[in-house]
C-alpha positions as CSV (number, residue, x, y, z in Angstrom):
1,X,55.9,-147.7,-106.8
2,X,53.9,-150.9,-105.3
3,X,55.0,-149.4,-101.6
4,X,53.5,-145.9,-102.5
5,X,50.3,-148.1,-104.3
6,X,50.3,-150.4,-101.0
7,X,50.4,-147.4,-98.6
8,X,47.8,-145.6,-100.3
9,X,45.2,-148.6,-100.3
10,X,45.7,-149.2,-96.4
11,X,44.8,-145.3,-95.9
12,X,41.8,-145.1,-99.0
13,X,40.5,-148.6,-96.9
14,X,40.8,-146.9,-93.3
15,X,38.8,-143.8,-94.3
16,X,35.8,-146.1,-95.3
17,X,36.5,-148.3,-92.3
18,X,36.9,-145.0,-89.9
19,X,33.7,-144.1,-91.9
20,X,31.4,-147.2,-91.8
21,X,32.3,-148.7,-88.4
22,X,33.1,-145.4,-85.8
23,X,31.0,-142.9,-87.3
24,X,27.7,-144.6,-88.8
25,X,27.5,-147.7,-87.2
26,X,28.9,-147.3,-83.2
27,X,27.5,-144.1,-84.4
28,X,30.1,-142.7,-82.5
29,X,29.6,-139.1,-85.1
30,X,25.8,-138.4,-84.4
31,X,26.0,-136.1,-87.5
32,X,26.0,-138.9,-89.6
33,X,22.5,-140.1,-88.8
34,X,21.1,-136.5,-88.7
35,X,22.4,-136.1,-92.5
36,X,20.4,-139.7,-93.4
37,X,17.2,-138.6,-91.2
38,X,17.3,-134.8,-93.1
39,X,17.9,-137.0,-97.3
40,X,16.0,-140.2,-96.5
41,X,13.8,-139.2,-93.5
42,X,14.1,-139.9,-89.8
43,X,11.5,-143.1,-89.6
44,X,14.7,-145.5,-90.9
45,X,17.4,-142.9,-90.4
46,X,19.1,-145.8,-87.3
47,X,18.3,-148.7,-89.6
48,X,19.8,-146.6,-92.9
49,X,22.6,-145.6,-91.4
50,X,23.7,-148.8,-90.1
51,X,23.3,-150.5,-93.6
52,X,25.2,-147.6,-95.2
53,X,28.0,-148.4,-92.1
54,X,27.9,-151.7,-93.2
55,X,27.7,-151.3,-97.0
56,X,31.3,-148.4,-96.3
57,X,32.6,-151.8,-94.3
58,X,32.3,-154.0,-96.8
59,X,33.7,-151.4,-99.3
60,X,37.3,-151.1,-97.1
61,X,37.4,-155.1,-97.4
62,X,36.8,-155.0,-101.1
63,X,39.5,-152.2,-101.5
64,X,42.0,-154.5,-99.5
65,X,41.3,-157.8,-101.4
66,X,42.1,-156.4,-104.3
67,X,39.2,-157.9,-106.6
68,X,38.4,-156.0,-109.5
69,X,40.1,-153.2,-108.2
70,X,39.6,-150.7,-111.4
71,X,36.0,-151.5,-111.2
72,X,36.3,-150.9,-107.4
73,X,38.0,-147.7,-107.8
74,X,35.4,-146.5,-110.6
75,X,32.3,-147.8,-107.5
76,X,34.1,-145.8,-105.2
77,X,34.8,-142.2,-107.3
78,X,31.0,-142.5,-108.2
79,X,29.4,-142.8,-104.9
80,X,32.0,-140.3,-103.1
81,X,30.5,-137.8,-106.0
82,X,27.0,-138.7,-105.8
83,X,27.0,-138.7,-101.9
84,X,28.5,-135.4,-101.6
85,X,26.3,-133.6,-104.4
86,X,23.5,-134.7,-102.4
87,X,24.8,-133.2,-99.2
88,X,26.1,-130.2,-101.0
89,X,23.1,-129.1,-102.0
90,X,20.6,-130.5,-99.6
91,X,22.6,-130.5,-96.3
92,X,25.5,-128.2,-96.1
93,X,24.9,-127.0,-92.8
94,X,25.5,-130.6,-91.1
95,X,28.4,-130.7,-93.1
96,X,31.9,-130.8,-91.2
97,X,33.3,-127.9,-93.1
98,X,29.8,-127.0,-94.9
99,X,30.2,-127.1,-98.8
100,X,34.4,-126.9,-98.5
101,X,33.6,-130.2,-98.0
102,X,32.8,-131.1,-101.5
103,X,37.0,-129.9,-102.3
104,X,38.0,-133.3,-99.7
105,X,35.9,-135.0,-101.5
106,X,37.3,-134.0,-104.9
107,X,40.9,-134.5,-104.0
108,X,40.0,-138.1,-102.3
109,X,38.7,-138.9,-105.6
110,X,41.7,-137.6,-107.0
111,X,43.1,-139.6,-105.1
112,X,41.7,-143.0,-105.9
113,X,42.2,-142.3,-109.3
114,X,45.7,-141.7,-109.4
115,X,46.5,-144.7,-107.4
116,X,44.5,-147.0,-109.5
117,X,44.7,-145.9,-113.1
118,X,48.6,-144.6,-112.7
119,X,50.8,-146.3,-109.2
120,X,49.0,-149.8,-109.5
121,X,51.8,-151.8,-110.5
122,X,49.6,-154.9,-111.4
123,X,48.0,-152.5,-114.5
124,X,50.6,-150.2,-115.9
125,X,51.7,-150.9,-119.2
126,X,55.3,-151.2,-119.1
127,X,55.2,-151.0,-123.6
128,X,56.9,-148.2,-125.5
């Protein structure tokens, strides 16, 4: 189980990683920036976006330290839900794949829940 755990970590921490680094802050994924500029407003969409690259960054190291990692997971679920209610209902056309979207987003929470709270060998309770 720690393999499956171990594996799943490296890929939760790459798709914040891919996220922060490629897409908002080489900015490599224009979209990114025209999602912050439509919420937030385009005077400190560059600037936003960098600091939300940065903020996904430090989010992929946190995952792969290990530190507080049930707290971590709980951080992550909440801002993946929040994030994507926002651009469900205020940018769906700038989406990828428009409000399917949101069902990624669901099962990646899924996701980080079930690796944490069930396949973390550090936490389950091996009592009867």
């Amino acid at each position: 189980m720690k393999s499956i755990y171990n594996i799943v970590i490296y890929g939760i921490a790459t798709v914040w990683m891919i996220n922060g680094l490629f897409c908002k802050v080489l900015n490599l994924v224009p979209r990114h920036e025209e999602i912050v500029a439509r919420i937030l407003g385009s005077n400190y969409s560059r600037i936003l976006t960098l600091l939300i690259g940065c903020s996904e960054i430090l989010m992929a190291i946190w995952i792969l330290t290990g530190i507080n990692s049930r707290f971590n997971a709980i951080a992550q679920i909440v801002i993946i839900a929040a994030m994507n209610m926002l651009e469900f209902i205020l940018v769906p056309d700038l989406l990828l794949w428009g409000r399917f979207n949101s069902l990624f987003a669901f099962l990646f929470i899924v996701l980080i829940y079930f690796n944490e709270f069930h396949l973390n060998p550090k936490k389950i309770n091996y009592h009867v």
